[in-house]
N, C-alpha and C positions, 0 to 999 in steps of 0.2 A: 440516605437510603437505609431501609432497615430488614436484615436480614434474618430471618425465622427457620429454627430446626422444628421439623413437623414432623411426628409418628405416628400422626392420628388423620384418618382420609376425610372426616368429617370439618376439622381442623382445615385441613389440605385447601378444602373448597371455599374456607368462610375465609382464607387469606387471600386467596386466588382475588376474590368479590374484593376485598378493601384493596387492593391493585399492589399488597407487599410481596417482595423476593424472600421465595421459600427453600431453606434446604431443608430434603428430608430422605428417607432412609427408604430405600429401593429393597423390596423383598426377593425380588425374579432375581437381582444382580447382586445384592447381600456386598453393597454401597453404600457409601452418601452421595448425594449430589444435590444436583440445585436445579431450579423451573428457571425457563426463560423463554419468554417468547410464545410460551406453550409447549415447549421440548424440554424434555429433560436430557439433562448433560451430566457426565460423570466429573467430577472436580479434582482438583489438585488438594481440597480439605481433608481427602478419604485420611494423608500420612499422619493429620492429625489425629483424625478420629480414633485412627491406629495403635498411637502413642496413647491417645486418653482411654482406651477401651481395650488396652493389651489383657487384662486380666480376663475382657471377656469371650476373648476371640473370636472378632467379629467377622474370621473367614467361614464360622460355621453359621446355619439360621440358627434366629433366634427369637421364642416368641414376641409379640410385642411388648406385652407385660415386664418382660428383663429390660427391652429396651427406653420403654417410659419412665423405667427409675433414673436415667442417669439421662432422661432428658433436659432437665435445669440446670446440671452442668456441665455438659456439652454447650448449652446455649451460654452459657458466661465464657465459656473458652471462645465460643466464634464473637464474640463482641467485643471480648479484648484484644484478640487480633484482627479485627477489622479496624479496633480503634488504632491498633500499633500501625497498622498498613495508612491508615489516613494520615497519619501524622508523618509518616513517613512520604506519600504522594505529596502532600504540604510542604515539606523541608524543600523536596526536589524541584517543586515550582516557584519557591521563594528564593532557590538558588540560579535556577533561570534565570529569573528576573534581576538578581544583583548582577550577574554577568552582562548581562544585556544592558543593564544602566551604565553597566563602566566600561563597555564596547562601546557606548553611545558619547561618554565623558572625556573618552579618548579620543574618538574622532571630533568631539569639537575642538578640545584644547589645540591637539595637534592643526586640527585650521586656523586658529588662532597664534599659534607660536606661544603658546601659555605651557602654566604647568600647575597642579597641584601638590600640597602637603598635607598628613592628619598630623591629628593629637588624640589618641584615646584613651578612656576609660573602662568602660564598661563593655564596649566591644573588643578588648584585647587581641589587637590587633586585626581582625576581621576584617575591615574597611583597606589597608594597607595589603591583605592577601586578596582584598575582592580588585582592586584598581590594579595587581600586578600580575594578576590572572590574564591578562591582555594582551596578546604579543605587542611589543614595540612601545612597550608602557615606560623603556625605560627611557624616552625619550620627552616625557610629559611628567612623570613620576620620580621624585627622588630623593624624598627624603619621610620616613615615617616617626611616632613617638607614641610608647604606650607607656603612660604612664600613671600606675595602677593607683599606686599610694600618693598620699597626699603631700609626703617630702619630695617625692618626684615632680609631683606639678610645680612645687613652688621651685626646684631646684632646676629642672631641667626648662618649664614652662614659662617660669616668674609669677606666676599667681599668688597673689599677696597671703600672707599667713590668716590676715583679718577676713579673708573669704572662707578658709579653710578650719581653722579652729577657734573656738570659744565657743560661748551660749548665744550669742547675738550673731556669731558669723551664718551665712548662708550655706554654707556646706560643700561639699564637693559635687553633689548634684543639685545645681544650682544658675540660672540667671549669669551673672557675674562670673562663674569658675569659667564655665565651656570659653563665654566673651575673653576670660583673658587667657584660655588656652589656643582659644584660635590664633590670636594677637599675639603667643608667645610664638608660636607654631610658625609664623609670617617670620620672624625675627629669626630664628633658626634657619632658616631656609631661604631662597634664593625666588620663591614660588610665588605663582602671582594668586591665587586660591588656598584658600584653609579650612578643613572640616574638624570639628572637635567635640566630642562625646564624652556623657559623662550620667550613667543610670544605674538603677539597681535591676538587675537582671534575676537575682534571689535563687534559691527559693525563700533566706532570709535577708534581714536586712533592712526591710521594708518599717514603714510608718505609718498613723492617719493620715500623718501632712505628706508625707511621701511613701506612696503603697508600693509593693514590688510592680515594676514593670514602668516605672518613673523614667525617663532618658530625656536627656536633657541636648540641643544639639546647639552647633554655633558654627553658620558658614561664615569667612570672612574675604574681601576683597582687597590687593592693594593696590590703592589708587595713586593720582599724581602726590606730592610731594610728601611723598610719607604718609598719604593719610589712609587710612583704613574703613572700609564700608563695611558693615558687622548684618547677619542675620540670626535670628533665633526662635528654635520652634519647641515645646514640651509636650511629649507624649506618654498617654499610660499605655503600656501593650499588654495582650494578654496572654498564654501560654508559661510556658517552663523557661529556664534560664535559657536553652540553645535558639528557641522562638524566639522572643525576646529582642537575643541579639540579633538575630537577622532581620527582623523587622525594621530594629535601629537603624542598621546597614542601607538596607531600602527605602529608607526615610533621609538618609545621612546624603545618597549618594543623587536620587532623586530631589531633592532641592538642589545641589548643586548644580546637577543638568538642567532643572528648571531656570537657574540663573545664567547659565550658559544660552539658553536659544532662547534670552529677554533679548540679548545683546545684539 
């Protein structure tokens, strides 16, 4: 949706015709506000305008000609905070949703008499506070691992050195890491479920072969005699580092429950 400060009534009308949401400057009420519907509404934008237009004191009138100067930016101030509000509505719905996936993760394990473990990377812990977000998590949930650096995976996970370092290894977001961090993850724990992440979330870091927003994931299962059922999916996502991760989460936790009500 795209939002327009309009000072000009000729303006006013050629927006109204292309069907965009216009704010614009009310002379009777010596406001901002915004059309809708075909009514005009007084907004909660005026504290801004306030703050951007303190010099000009826009409790008194003022011709329009003052007010046309500083209408391009005014217009960059409401676009970047509408962009901050989206992204912000964004966060909120994508944390819904990881709630709901691990509401959803918890009541199958708990029918099953199961339980999960992570191993992460690149979501630093995330997945471990989205599964314990849960009341009565602690009875499916109980053991977590983040581990950031690359001596931790191999020390705490056992993921071989030759995955992790040289020119020929695969790296730490990689195929083979997550597989043996989930595989380590199973080994640490008592659990019968393993998720294991491993991305660059950036804003640097990033590669041709591996651009930021790279995650790498690994659900694993254990099965009869020790064996282990391994899953693996790579994703590029796109946003800022806090996106990023939560998308991972939503990816991480979502396969799992897809794997859960295969069964």
């Amino acid at each position: 949706m795209i939002w327009l400060l309009c000072l000009d009534s000729q303006k006013l009308l050629h927006h109204r015709r292309m069907g965009l949401k216009v704010f614009f400057w009310n002379h009777r009420r010596c406001c901002l506000g915004f059309e809708s519907h075909g009514y005009w509404c007084q907004n909660s934008f005026n504290r801004y305008l306030q703050a951007s237009l303190s010099n000009h004191c826009i409790r008194k009138r003022h011709r329009l000609a003052d007010l046309r100067g500083i209408e391009q930016r005014w217009l960059r101030a409401l676009q970047s905070d509408a962009a901050d509000r989206f992204i912000d509505v964004r966060l909120r719905r994508m944390d819904n949703e990881i709630y709901m996936l691990a509401e959803s993760i918890g009541r199958e394990l708990s029918r099953r008499g199961q339980s999960v473990t992570v191993a992460e990377s690149c979501t630093g812990g995330a997945l471990a506070h989205a599964l314990t977000d849960v009341p009565g998590s602690s009875g499916w949930f109980g053991l977590g691992l983040v581990t950031y650096a690359n001596a931790a995976k191999h020390r705490l996970l056992e993921v071989p050195l030759e995955c992790l370092e040289g020119e020929q290894a695969p790296g730490a977001v990689s195929e083979p890491t997550v597989r043996h961090m989930a595989t380590g993850a199973l080994k640490a724990s008592a659990a019968d479920f393993a998720i294991a992440t491993s991305g660059i979330a950036g804003p640097g870091g990033g590669s041709e072969r591996k651009p930021v927003g790279t995650v790498w994931i690994a659900w694993a299962c254990r099965g009869s005699r020790d064996n282990v059922e391994m899953r693996t999916s790579c994703q590029v996502y796109d946003g800022d580092r806090e996106q990023i991760r939560r998308q991972a989460v939503i990816a991480a936790l979502g396969g799992l429950l897809e794997w859960l009500q295969e069964a």
